[in-house]
C-alpha positions as CSV (number, residue, x, y, z in Angstrom):
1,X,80.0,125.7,142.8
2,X,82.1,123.4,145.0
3,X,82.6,119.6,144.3
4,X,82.0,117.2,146.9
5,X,85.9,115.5,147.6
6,X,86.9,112.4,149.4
7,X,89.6,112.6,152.2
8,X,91.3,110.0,154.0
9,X,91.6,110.7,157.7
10,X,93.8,108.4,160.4
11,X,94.2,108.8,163.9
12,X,93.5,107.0,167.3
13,X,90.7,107.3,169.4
14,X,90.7,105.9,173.6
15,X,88.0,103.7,174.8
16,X,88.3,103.0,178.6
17,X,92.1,102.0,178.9
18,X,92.7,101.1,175.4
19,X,93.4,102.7,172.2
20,X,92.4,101.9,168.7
21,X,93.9,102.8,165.7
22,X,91.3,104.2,163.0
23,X,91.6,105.4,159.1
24,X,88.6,105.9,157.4
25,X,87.6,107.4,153.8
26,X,85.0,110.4,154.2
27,X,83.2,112.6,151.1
28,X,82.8,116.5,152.0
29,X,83.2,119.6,150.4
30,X,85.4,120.7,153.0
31,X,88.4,119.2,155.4
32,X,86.4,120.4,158.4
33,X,83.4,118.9,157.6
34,X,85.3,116.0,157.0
35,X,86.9,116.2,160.8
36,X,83.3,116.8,161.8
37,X,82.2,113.7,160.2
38,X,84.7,111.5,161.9
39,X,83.4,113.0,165.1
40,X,80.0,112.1,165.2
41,X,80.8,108.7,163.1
42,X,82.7,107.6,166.0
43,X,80.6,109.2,168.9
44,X,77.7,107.3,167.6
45,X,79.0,104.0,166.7
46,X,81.9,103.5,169.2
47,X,80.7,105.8,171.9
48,X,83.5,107.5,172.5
49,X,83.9,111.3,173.5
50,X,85.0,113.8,170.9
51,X,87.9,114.6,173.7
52,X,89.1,111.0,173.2
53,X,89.7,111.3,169.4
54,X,93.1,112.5,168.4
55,X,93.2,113.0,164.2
56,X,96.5,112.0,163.1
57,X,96.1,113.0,159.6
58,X,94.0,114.2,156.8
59,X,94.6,114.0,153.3
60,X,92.4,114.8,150.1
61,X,92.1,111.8,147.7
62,X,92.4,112.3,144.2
63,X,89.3,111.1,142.5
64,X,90.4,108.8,139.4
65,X,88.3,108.4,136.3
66,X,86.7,105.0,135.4
């Protein structure tokens, strides 16, 4: 059975003429359902066109114990 992970993904996305830098922390079982995650986080909050999102990175965040 798969384990739901957290990933860290940065990148930019363009809004008219200007661009904004982005890095959020996402939970998924897998780094495209991460990616997919970002994209319809930003489409609905920002409005902005998946075509205008450009993922820099994506990394898998260990989970610590507390």
């Amino acid at each position: 059975m798969s384990s739901v992970k957290n990933f860290i993904i940065k990148g930019v996305f363009r809004k008219k003429d200007v661009v904004y830098d982005f890095s959020k922390v996402v939970r998924a079982l897998r780094k495209e359902d991460a990616i997919e995650k970002i994209y319809t986080d930003l489409g609905s909050n920002h409005r902005v066109k998946r075509r205008n999102i450009e993922i820099k990175a994506i990394e898998e965040i260990e989970e610590t114990a507390s």
